[in-house]
C-alpha positions as CSV (number, residue, x, y, z in Angstrom):
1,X,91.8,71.9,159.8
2,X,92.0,68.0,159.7
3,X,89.1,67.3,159.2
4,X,88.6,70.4,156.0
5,X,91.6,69.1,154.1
6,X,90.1,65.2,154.2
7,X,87.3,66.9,152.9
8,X,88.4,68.6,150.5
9,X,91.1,65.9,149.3
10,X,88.1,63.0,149.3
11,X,85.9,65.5,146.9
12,X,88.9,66.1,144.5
13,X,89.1,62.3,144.2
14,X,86.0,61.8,142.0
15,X,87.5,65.0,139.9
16,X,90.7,63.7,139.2
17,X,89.1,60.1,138.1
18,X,86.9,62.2,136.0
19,X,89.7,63.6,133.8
20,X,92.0,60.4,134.0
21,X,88.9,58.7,132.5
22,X,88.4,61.7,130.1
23,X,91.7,61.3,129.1
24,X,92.0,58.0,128.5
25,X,89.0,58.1,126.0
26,X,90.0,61.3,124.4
27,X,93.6,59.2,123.5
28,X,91.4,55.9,122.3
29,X,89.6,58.8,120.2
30,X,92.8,60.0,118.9
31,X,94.3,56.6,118.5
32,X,91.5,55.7,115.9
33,X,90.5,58.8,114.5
34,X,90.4,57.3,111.2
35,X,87.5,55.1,112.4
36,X,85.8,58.3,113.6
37,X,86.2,59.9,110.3
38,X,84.1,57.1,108.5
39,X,81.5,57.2,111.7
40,X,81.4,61.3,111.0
41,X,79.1,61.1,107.8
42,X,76.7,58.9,109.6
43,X,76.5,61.4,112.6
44,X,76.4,64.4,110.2
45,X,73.1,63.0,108.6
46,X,71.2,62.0,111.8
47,X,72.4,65.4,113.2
48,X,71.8,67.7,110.1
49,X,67.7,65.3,109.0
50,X,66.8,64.1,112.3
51,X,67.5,65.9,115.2
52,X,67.6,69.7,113.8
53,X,64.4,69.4,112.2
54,X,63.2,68.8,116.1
55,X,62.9,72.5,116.6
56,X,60.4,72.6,114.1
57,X,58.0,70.6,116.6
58,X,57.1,72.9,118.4
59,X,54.6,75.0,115.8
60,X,52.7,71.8,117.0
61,X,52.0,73.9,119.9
62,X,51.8,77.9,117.8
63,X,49.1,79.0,115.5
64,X,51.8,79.0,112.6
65,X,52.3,81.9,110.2
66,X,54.3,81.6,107.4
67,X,55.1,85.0,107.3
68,X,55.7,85.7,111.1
69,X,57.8,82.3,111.6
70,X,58.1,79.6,114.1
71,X,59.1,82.3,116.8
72,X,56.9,84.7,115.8
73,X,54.1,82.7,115.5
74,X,51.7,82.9,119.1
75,X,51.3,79.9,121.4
76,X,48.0,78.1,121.7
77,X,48.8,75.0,123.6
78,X,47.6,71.9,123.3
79,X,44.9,73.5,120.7
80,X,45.4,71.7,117.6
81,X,45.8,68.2,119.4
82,X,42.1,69.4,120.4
83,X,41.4,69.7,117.6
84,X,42.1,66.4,116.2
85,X,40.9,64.4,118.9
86,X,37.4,65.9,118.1
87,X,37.4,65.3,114.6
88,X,34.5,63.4,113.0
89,X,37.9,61.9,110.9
90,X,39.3,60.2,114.4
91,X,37.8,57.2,114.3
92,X,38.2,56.4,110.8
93,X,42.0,57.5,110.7
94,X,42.6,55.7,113.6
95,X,40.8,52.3,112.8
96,X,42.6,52.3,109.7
97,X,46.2,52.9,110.2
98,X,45.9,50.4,113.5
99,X,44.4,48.3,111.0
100,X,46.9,48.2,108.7
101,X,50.2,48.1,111.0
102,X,48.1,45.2,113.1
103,X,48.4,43.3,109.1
104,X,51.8,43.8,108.5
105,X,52.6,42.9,112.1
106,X,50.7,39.6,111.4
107,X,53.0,38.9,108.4
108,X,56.3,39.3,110.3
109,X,57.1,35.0,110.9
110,X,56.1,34.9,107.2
111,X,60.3,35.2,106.4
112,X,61.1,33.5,109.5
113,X,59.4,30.2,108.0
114,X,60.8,31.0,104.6
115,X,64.3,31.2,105.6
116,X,64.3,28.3,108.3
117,X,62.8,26.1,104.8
118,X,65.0,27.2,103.0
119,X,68.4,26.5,105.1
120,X,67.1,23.3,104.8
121,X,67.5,22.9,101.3
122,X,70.8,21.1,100.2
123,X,71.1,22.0,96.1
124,X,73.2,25.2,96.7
125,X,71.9,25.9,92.7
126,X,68.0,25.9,93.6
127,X,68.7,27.8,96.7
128,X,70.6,30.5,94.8
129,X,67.4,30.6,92.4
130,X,65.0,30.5,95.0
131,X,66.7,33.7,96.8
132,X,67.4,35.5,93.6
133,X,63.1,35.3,92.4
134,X,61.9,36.4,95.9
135,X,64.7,39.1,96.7
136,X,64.4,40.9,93.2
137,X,60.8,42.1,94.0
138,X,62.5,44.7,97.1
139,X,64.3,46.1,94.4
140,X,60.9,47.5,92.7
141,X,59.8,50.8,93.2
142,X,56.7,51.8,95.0
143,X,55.6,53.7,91.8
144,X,56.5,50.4,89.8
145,X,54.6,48.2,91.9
146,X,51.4,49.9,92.3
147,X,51.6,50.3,88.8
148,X,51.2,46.6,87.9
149,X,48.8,45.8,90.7
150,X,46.5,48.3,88.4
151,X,47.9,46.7,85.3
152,X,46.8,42.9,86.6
153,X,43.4,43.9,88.6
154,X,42.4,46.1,85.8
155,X,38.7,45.6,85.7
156,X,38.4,45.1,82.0
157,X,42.4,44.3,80.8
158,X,43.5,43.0,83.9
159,X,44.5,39.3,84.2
160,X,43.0,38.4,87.0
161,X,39.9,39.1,86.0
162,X,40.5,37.8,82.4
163,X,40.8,34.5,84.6
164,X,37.4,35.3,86.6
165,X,35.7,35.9,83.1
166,X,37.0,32.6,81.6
167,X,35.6,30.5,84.4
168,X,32.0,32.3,84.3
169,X,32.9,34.9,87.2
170,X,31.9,38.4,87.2
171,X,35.4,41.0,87.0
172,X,35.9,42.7,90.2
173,X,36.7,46.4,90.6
174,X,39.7,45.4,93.1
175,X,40.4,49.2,93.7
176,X,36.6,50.4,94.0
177,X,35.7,48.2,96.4
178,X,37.1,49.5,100.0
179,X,37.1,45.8,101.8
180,X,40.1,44.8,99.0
181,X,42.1,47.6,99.9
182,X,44.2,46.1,102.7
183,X,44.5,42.5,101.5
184,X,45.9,44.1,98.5
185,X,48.5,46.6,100.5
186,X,49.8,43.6,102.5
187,X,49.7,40.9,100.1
188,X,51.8,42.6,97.7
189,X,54.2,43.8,100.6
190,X,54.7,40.7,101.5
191,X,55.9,39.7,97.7
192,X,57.9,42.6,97.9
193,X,59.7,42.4,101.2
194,X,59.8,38.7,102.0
195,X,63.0,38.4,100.1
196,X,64.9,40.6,102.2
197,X,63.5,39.6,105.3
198,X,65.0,36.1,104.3
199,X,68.2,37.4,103.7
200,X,68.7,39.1,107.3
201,X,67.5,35.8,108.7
202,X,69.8,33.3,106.6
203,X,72.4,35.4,107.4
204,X,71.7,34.6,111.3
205,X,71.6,30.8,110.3
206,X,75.1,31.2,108.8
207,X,76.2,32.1,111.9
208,X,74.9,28.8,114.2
209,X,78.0,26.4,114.6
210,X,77.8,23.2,112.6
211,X,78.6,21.5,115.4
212,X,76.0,21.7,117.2
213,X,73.9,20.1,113.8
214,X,76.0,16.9,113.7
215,X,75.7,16.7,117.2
216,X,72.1,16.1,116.7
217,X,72.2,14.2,113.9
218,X,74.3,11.9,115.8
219,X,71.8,11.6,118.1
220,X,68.9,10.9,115.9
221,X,67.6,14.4,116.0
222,X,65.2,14.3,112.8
223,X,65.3,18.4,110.6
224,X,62.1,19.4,113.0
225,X,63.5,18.6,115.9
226,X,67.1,20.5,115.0
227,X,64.6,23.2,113.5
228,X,62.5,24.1,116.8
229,X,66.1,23.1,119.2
230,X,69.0,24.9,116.9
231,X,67.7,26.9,114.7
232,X,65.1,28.8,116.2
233,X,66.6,30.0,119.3
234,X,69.8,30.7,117.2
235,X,68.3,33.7,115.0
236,X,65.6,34.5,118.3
237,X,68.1,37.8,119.3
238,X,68.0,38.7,115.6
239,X,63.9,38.0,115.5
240,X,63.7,39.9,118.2
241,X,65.4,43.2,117.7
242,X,63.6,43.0,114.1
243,X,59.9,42.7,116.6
244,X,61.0,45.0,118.7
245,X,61.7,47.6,115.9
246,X,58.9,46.7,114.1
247,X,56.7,47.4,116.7
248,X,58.0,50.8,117.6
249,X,57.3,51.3,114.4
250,X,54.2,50.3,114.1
251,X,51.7,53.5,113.4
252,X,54.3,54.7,110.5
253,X,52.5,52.7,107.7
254,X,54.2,53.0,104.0
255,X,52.2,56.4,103.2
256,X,54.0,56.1,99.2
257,X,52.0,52.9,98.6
258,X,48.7,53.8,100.6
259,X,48.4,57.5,99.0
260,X,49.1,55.7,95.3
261,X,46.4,53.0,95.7
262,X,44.1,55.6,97.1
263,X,40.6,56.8,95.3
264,X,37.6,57.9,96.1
265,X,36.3,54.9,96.4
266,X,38.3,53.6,98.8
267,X,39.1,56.2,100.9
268,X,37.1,54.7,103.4
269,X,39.6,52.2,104.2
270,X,42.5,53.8,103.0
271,X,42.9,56.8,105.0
272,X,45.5,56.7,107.5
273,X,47.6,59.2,109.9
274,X,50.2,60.1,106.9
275,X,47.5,60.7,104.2
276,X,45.7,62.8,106.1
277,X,49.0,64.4,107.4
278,X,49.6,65.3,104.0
279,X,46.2,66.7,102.7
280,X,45.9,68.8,105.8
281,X,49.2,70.1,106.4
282,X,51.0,70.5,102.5
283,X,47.6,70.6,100.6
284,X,45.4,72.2,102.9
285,X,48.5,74.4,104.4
286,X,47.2,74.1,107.8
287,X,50.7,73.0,109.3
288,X,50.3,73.3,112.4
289,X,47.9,70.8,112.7
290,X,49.5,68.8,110.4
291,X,52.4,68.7,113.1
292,X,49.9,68.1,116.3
293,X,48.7,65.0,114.6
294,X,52.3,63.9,113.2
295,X,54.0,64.7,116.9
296,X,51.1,62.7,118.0
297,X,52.1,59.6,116.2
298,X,55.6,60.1,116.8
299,X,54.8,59.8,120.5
300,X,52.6,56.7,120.3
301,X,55.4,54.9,118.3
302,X,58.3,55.8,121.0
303,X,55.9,54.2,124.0
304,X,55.2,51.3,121.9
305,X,59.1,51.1,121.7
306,X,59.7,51.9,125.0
307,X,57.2,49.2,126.1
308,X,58.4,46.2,124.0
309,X,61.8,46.7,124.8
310,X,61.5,46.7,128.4
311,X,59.0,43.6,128.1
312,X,61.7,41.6,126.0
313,X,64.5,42.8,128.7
314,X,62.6,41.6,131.6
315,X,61.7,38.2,129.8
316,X,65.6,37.8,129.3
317,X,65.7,38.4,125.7
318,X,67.6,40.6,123.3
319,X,66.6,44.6,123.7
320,X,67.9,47.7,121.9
321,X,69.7,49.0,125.1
């Protein structure tokens, strides 16, 4: 009988630490509640756009009928992922997209070097300016901006090849030609983002201690040196976090911007995973297929995540948990 009530009194331990920890975090809750209540909207949204919309996946997996519904539609399994992988449009779609996200991934120290130049500046008046001119491109729409890249590479108004007439050039159809279609997606991305990028970095610099600068100017360290030594690993957690977000989301290339500067003639280059997302499953209503191939990028982003994270944890950096 000993023995039973030990037992029984060594399992209810764990229990009653349980609730006393239960407890204590409900009365935290309760304490701040007026923190939750601003936290609330935020969880609503994720809740209500990002994790209900989940239970549509699964006509990934269903031959979908609008009329019968998600649950009424039958199962086919892995049918439409089949169905993709076979596609004579694979390749290209692939190629692409991988393309493209491999370009923008190339431009990520662009801002890095930006904003390490420019804390180095000391007129507080041509910094401002400087800030100002490259921060009020992000500010552009995606409309707006693809807009004037017509507007400028027109091949008979256009300035550029104005320029190319005027010193005995031939104009270029810059949209026609399928080899200019990524140089021009990520040069003008980089005009448009490389402001902001400089802001999240700056705002890292602001937070290094000045100390540690006079400390090496007092030692003869010359701006490289305190560049490479201070600054650099100062903003690395925030450089990382950006990389590692960046590359789990690496597949999900702007589709606004690549469907706008899209033709016929470039369609060889331009196609990616969200275009033809979008012609096969809202213009060509085949959504289920639309989905297989969407769920299928999903997945290959949240590995790439998964991947990068654990690589920066084990080399002792910064990670997202």
């Amino acid at each position: 009988m000993e023995v039973q009530e030990q037992t029984a009194i060594q399992k209810s331990k764990p229990i009653a630490v349980k609730k006393q920890k239960l407890s204590k975090r409900m009365k935290k809750i309760w304490k701040n509640y007026d923190l939750y209540l601003l936290l609330l909207p935020t969880l609503l949204y994720f809740l209500i756009f990002h994790y209900l919309p989940m239970y549509g996946v699964q006509i990934a997996f269903k031959n979908f009928n609008p009329v019968l519904g998600i649950n009424g539609s039958p199962w086919i399994g892995f049918s439409q992922f089949e169905r993709f992988f076979n596609s004579y449009q694979l390749w290209t779609v692939l190629k692409n997209t991988l393309g493209l996200a491999l370009l923008e991934l190339a431009t990520f120290p662009i801002p890095i070097v930006m904003a390490l130049l420019l804390n180095q500046l000391t007129s507080r008046k041509y910094k401002r300016i400087v800030q100002t001119v490259t921060y009020a491109p992000h500010f552009i729409s995606v409309v707006v901006l693809v807009g004037m890249l017509y507007l400028f590479l027109s091949p008979r108004t256009g300035i550029i090849n104005q320029f190319l007439v005027l010193i005995g050039m031939e104009p270029i159809f810059f949209f026609g030609i399928p080899e200019w279609f990524k140089p021009l997606f990520i040069s003008s991305g980089v005009w448009q983002n490389l402001g902001w990028g400089m802001i999240i970095y700056l705002a890292a610099l602001s937070g290094i201690s000045p100390e540690l600068h006079e400390a090496a100017i007092m030692d003869g360290a010359s701006k490289i040196r305190r560049i490479w030594h201070i600054d650099i690993p100062g903003i690395m957690p925030t450089v990382i976090i950006l990389l590692i977000l960046g590359i789990g989301n690496l597949l999900n290339v702007g589709f606004e911007k690549v469907y706008l500067m899209q033709n016929s003639l470039n369609v060889s280059s331009s196609e990616i995973i969200q275009t033809h997302v979008y012609k096969t499953g809202l213009l060509g209503a085949q959504y289920s297929y639309a989905a297989a191939v969407g769920l299928f990028n999903s997945i290959i982003n949240f590995i790439l995540l998964i991947f990068i994270n654990q690589a920066a944890k084990k080399a002792g950096q910064a990670s997202l948990w």
